[in-house]
N, C-alpha and C positions, 0 to 999 in steps of 0.2 A: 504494500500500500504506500509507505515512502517513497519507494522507486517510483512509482507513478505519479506520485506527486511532486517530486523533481522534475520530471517531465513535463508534466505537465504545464509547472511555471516557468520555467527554460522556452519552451513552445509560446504562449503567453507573452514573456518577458523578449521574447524574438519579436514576438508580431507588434510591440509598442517602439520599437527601437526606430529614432529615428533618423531618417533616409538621406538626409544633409544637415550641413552643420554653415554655420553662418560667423561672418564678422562686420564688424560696421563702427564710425566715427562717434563715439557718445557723446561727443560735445557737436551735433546736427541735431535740428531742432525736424523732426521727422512731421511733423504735423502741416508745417511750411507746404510740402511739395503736395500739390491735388492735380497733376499732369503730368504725360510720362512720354513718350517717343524712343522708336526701337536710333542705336547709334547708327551716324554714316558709316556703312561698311566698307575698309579702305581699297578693296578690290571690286570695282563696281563689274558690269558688265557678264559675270559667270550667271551660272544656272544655279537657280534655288534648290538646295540637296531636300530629298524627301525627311530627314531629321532637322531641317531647318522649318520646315513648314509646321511640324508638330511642334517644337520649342516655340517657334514665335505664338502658334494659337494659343497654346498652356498657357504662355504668359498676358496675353490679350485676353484671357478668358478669367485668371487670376486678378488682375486690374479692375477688369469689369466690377466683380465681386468686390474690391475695395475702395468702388467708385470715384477711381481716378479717371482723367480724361488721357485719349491718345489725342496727341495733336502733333502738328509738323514739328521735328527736331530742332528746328530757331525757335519756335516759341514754348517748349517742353520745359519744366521744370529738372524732371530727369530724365536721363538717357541711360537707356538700356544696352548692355552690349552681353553678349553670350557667346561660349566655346564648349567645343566638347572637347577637352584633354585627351591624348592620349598614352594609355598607360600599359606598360606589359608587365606583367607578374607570370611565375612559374607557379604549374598544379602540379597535382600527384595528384593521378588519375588509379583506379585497382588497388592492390594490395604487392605489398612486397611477398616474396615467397621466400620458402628458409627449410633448414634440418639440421638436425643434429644426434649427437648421442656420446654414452656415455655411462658410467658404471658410478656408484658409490661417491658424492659430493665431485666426482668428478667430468669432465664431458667438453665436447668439441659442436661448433656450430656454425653453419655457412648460412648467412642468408642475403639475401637481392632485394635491394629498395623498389617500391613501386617505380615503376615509370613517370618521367615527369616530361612537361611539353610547359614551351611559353604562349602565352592566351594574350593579345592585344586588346583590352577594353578603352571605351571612352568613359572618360567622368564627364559630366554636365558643370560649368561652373557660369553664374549671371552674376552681373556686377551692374549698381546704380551709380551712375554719374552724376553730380550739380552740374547743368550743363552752365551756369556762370562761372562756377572756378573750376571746371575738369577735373574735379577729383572725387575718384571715389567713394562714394556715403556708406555703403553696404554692400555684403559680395555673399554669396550662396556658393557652395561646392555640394555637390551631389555625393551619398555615399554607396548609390547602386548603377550600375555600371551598365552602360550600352554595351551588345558583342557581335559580332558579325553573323552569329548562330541562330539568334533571335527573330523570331516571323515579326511582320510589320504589324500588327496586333500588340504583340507581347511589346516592342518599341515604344509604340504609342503609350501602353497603359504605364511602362515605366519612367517616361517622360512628364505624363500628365499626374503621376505620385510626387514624383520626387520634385516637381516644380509646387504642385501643390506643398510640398511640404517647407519648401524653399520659402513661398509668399507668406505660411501659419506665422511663421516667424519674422516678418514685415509689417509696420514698423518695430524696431526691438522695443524692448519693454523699457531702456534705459529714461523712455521720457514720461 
């Protein structure tokens, strides 16, 4: 019955953990900004990636909810800019395999690490701009990861979490 209950709030205490982690200027008086405009992209002219459409809506759809206005980038309050990071980390993928043997406190044994492979993910990270003094107010880092595995379904829904989770915490509570 412990063992289950370990489990159980391990599982629990999994599903409350949250999906980004944020920083921001505590001496900005966050109340100030009620307009917001995505930043000039400094490569104009390419094609809008299919995970750029879902972060911009997430975020246009997050605003909405916090009834801020989009308006042209000259007359915005702040300016919005976003990237997806990218990042590689090594898995272990299976189980290692092993044997051994051995007689009386004594013994010998071979074993073999699982397999490991490198995994390229994206992190999500958005940043608020003062678009009067350029600098940074607030910045979100996502803590679940885009991967090239993932169907455009599963992208979306974890674009549109992690951004939600991103705005929960917009404006910080410092004011």
């Amino acid at each position: 019955m412990r063992s289950l209950f370990l489990i159980l709030a391990t599982v629990v205490l999994a599903g409350c953990a949250a999906s980004s982690v944020t920083d921001y200027n505590p001496a900005v008086v966050y109340s100030q900004y009620d307009s917001w405009a995505f930043a000039p992209k400094a490569e104009e002219g390419g094609f809008t990636s299919l995970d750029d459409r879902r972060v911009r809506e997430a975020i246009r759809r997050e605003f909405r909810l916090k009834a801020m206005k989009e308006l042209p980038a000259d007359e915005a309050d702040l300016l919005v800019d976003w990237r997806i990071v990218q990042e590689e980390r090594l898995e272990q993928s299976g189980v290692g395999l092993g044997f051994g043997f051995g007689y009386d406190h004594f013994g010998w044994g071979v074993a073999a690490p699982p397999p490991v492979r490198e995994i390229t993910e994206g992190k999500l990270v958005v940043r608020f701009a003062d678009r009067e003094t350029d600098e940074v107010v607030w910045q979100a880092a996502g803590r679940r990861y885009l991967n090239e595995d993932q169907s455009p379904e599963t992208r979306r829904k974890v674009i549109d979490e992690v951004v939600s989770d991103m705005f929960s915490k917009y404006p910080p509570d410092s004011n």
